[in-house]
DRENVEX-559627 format. One record per residue: residue number from 0; residue in one letter; x, y, z of N, C-alpha, C in turn. Coordinates in pm, 1 decimal. Atoms other than C-alpha are relative to their C-alpha. Layout:
N
+------+------+----------+----------+----------+----------+----------+----------+----------+----------+----------+
| mido | baro |     n_c1 |     n_c2 |     n_c3 |    ca_c1 |    ca_c2 |    ca_c3 |     c_c1 |     c_c2 |     c_c3 |
+------+------+----------+----------+----------+----------+----------+----------+----------+----------+----------+
|  NUM |    a |        X |        Y |        Z |        X |        Y |        Z |        X |        Y |        Z |
...
+------+------+----------+----------+----------+----------+----------+----------+----------+----------+----------+
//
This chain:
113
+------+------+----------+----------+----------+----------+----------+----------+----------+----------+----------+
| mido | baro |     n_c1 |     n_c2 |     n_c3 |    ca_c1 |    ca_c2 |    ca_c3 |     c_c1 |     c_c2 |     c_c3 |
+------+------+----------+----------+----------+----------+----------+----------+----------+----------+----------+
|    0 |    x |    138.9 |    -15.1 |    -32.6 |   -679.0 |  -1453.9 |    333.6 |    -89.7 |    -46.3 |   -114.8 |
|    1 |    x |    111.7 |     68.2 |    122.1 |  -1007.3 |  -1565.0 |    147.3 |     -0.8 |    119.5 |   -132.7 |
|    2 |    x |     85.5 |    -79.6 |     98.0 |  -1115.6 |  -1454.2 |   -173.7 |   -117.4 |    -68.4 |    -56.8 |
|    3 |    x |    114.9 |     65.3 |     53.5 |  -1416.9 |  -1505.2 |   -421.3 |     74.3 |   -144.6 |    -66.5 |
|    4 |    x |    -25.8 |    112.3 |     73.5 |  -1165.0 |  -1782.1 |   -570.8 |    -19.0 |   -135.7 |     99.2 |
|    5 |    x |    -29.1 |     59.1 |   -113.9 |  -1150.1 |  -1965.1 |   -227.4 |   -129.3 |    -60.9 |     49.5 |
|    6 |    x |    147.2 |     68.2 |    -37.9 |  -1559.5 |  -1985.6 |   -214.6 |    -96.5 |    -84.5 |   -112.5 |
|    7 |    x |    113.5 |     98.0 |    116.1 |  -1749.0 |  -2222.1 |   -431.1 |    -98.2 |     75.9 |    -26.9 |
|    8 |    x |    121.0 |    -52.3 |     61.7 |  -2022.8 |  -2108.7 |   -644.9 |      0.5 |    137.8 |     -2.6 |
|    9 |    x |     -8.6 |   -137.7 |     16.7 |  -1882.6 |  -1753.9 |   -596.5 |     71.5 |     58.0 |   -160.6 |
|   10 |    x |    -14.5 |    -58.4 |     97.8 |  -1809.3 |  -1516.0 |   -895.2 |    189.1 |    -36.6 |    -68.5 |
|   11 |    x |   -145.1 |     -6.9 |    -39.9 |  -1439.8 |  -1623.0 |   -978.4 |     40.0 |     27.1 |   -194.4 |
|   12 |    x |    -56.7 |    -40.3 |     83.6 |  -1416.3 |  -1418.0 |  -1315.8 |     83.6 |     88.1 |     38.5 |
|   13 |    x |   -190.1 |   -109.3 |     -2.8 |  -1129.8 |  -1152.1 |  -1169.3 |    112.5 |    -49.3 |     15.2 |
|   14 |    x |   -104.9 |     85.1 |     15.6 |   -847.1 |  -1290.7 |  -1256.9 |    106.0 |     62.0 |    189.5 |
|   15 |    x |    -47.3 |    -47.5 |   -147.7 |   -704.1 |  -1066.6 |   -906.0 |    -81.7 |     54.8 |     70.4 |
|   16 |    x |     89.0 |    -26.5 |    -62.7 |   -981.3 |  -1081.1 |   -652.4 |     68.4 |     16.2 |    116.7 |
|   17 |    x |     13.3 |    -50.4 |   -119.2 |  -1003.5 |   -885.5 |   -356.4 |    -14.2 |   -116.7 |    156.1 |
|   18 |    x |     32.6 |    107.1 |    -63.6 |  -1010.1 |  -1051.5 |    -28.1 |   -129.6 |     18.2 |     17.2 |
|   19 |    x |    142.7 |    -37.0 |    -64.6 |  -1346.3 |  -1085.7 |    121.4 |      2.5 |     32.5 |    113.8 |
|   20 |    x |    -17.6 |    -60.5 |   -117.3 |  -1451.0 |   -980.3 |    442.0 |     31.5 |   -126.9 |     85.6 |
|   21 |    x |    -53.3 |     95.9 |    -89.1 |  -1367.1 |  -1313.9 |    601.2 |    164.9 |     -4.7 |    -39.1 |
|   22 |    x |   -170.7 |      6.4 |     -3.8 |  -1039.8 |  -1281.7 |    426.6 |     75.8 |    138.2 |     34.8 |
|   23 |    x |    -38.8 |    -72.4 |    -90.5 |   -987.9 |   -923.0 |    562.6 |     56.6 |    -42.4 |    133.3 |
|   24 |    x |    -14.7 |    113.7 |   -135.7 |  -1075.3 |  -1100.4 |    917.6 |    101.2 |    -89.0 |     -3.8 |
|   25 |    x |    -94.5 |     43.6 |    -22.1 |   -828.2 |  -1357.8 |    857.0 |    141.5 |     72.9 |      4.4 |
|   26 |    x |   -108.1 |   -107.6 |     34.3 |   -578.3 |  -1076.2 |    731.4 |     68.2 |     36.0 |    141.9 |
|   27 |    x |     12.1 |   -155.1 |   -101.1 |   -640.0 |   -861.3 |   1068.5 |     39.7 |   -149.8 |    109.6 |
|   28 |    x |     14.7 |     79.7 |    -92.9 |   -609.3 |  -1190.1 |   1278.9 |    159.8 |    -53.1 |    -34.0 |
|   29 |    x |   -123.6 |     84.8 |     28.1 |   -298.0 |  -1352.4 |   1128.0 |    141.0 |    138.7 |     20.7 |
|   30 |    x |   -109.1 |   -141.2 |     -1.1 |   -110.1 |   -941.3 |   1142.2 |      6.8 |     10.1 |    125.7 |
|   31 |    x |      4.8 |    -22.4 |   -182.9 |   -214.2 |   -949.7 |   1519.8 |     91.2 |   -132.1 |     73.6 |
|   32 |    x |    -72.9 |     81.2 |    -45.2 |    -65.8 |  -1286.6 |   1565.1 |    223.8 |     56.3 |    -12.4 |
|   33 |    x |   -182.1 |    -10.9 |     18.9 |    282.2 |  -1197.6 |   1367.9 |     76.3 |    104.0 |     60.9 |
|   34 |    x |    -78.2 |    -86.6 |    -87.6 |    339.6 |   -891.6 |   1569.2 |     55.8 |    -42.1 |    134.3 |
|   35 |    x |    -77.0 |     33.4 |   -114.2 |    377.2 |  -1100.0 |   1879.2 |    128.5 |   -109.3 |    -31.5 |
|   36 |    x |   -140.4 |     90.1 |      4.1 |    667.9 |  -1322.0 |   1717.3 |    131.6 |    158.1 |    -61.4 |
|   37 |    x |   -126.7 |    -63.5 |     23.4 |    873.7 |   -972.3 |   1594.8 |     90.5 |     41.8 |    121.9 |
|   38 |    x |     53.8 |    -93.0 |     47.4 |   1019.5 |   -772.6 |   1593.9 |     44.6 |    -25.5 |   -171.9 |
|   39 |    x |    -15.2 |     44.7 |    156.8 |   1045.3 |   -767.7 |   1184.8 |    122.1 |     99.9 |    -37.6 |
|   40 |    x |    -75.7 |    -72.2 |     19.4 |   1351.5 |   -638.7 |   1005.0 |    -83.7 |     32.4 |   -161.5 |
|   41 |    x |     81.7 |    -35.0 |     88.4 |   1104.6 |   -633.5 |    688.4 |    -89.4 |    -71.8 |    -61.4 |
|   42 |    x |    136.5 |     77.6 |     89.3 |    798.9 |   -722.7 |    479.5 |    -13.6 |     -2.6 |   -142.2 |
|   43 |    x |    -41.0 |     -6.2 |    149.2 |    788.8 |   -876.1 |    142.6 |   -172.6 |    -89.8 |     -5.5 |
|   44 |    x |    148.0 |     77.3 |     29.3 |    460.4 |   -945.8 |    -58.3 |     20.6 |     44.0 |   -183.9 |
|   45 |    x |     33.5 |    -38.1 |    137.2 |    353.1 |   -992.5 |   -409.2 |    -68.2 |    106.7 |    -62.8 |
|   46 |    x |     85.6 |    -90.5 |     92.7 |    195.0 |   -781.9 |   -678.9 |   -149.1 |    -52.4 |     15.5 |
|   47 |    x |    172.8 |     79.8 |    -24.6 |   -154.5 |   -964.6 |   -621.1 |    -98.6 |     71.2 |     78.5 |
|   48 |    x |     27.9 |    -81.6 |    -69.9 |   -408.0 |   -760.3 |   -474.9 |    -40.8 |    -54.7 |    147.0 |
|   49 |    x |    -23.4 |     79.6 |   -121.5 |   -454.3 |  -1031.6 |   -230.9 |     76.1 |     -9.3 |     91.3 |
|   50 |    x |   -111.4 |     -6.4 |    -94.9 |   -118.9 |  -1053.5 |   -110.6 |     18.3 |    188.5 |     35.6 |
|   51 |    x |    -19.5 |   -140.1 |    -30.0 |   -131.3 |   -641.7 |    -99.3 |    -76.8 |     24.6 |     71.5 |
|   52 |    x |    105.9 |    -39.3 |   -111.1 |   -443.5 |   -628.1 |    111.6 |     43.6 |    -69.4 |    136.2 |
|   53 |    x |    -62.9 |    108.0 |   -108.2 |   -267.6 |   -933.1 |    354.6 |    110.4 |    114.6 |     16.7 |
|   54 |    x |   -162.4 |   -115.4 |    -22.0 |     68.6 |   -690.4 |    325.9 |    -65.2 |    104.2 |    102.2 |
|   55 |    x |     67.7 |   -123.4 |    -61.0 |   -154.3 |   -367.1 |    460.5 |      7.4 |    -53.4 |    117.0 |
|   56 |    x |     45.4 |     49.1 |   -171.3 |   -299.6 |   -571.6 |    794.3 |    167.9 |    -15.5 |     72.7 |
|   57 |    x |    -76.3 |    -42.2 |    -22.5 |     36.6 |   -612.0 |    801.1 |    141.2 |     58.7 |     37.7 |
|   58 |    x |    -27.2 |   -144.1 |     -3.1 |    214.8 |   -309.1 |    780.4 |    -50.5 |     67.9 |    105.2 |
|   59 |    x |     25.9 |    -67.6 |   -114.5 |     22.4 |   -155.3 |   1013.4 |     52.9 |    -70.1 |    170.6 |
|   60 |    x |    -44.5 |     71.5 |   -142.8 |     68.7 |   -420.2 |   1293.8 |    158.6 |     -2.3 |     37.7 |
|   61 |    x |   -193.0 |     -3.7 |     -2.0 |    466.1 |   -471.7 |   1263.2 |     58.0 |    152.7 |      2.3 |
|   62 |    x |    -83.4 |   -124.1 |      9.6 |    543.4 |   -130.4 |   1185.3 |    140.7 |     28.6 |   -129.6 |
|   63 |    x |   -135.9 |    -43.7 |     62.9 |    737.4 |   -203.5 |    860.7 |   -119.6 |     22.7 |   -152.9 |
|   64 |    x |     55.0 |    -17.4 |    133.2 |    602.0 |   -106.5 |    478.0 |     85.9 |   -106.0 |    -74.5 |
|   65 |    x |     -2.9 |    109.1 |     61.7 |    596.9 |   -359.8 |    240.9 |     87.4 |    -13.6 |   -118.2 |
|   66 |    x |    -81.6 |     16.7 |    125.2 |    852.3 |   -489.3 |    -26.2 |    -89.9 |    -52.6 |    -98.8 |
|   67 |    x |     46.1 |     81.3 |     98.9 |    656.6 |   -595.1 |   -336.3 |    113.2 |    -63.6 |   -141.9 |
|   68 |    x |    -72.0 |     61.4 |    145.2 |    820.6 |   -819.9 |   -608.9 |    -83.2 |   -110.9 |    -39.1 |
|   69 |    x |     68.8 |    125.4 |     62.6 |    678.3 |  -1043.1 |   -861.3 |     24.8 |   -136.2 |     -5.9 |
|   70 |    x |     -7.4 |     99.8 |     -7.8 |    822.6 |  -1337.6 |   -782.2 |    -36.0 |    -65.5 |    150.1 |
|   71 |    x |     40.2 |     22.8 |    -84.7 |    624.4 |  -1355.5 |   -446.0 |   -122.6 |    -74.4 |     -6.4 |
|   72 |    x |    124.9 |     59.6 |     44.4 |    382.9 |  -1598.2 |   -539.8 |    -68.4 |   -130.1 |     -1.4 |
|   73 |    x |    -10.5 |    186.9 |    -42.2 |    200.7 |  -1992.1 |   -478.4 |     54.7 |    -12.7 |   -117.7 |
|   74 |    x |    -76.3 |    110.3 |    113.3 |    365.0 |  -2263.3 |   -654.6 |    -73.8 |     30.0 |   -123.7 |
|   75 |    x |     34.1 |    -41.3 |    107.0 |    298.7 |  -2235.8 |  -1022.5 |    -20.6 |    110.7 |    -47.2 |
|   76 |    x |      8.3 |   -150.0 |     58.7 |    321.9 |  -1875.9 |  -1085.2 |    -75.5 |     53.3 |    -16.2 |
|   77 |    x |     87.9 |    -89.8 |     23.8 |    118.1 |  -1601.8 |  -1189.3 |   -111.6 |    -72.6 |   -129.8 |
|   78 |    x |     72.1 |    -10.0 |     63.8 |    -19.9 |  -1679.5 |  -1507.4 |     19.1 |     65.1 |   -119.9 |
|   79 |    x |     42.0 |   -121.5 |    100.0 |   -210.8 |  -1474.3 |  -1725.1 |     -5.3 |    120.6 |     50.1 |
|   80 |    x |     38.5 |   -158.3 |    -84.2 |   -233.2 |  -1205.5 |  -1441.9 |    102.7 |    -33.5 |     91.2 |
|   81 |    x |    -68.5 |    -33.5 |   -125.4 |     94.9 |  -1087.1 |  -1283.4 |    -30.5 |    137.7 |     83.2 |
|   82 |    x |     41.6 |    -52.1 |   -101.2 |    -80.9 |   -871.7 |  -1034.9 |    -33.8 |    157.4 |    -49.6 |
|   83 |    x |     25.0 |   -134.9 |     -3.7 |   -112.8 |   -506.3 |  -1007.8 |    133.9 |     65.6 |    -76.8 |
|   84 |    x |   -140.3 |    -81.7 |     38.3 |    124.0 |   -206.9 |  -1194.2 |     10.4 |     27.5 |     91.5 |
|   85 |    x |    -85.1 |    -66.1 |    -67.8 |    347.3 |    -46.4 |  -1032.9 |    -95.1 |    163.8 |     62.5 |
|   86 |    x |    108.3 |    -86.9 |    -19.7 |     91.2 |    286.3 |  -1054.0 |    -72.3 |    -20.9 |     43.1 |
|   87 |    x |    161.6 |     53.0 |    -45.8 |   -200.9 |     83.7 |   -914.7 |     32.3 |      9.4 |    130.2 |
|   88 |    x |    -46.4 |     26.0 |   -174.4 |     38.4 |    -46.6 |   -579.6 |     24.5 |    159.7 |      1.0 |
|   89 |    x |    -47.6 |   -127.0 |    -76.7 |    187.3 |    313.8 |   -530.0 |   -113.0 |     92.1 |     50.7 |
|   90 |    x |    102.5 |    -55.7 |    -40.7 |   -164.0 |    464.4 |   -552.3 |    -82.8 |    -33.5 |     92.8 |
|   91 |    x |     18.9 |      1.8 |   -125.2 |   -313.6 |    225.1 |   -311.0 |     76.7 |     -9.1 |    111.0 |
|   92 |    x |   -101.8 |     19.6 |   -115.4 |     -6.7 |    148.1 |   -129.3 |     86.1 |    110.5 |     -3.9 |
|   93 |    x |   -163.3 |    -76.2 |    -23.3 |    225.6 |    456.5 |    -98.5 |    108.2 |     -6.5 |     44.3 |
|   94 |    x |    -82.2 |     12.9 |   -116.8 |    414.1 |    350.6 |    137.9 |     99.9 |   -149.0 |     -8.5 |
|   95 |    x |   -100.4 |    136.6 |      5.8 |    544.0 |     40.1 |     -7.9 |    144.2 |     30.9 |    -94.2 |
|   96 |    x |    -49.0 |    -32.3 |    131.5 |    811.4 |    -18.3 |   -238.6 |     20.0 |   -123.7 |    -94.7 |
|   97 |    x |     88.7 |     51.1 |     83.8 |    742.2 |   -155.2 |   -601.3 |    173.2 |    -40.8 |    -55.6 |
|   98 |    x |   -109.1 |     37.1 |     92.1 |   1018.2 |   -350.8 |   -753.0 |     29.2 |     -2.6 |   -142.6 |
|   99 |    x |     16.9 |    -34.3 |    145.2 |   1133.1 |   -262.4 |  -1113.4 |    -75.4 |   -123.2 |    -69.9 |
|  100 |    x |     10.9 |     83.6 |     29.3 |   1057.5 |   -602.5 |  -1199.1 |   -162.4 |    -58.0 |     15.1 |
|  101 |    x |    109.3 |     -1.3 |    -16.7 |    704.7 |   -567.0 |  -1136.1 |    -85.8 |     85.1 |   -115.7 |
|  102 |    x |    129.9 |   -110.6 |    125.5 |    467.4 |   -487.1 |  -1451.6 |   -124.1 |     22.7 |      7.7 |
|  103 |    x |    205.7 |     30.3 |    -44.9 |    113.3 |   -595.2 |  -1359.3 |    -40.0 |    -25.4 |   -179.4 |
|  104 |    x |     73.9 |     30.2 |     98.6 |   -139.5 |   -690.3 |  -1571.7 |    -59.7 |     59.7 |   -123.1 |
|  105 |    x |     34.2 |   -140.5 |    116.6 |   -204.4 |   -348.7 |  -1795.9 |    123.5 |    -96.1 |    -89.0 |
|  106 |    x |    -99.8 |     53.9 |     47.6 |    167.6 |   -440.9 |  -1869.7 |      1.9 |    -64.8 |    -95.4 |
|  107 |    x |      2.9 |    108.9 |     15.1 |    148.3 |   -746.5 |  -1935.2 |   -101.8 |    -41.9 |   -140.5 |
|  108 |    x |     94.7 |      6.3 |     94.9 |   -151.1 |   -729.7 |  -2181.7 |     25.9 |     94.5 |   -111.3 |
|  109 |    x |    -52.6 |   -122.3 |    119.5 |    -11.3 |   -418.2 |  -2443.4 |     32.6 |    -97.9 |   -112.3 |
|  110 |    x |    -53.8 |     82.5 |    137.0 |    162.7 |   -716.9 |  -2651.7 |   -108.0 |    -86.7 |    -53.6 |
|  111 |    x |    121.5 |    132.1 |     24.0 |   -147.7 |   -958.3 |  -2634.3 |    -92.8 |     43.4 |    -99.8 |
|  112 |    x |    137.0 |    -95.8 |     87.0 |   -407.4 |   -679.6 |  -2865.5 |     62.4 |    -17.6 |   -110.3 |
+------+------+----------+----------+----------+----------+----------+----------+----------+----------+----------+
//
């Protein structure tokens, strides 16, 4: 789904932006489509809060909770920002599960100071 990185002239200092509400809408439209090709034996999404808000729409539609791992991600990798901790997904996502191999960006930044 969209984010602010996806719109020109929009704000694109968060290194992990939210979708917007057109990329909700696409979210809620593309979870309604994939429920009519399951049924799913499971769902895998990145640490990104992008791919975790796309995971949610769904989660709810399929009926399965979401695998997160950090190597779920476009071509060229993460970056400077591999996604969310592990504490961030469990608190908005409970229901998923967080692969050890997942640090997020707190993480990720402790050695950089």
């Amino acid at each position: 789904g969209q984010t602010a990185h996806n719109v020109p002239g929009a704000d694109h200092a968060d290194p992990d932006p939210p979708l917007t509400e057109t990329g909700r809408e696409q979210a809620a439209r593309a979870a309604r489509a994939m429920a009519a090709l399951g049924p799913f034996d499971a769902l895998y999404a990145g640490p990104q809060r992008r791919a975790l808000e796309t995971a949610a729409f769904l989660s709810r539609t399929v009926g399965r909770a979401p695998h997160i791992h950090p190597d779920l991600c476009e071509c060229g990798g993460l970056g400077e920002h591999p996604g969310l901790t592990r504490a961030q997904i469990r608190e908005a996502w409970p229901d998923a599960t967080v692969d050890d191999a997942v640090i997020g960006f707190a993480m990720a930044q402790k050695g950089k100071d």
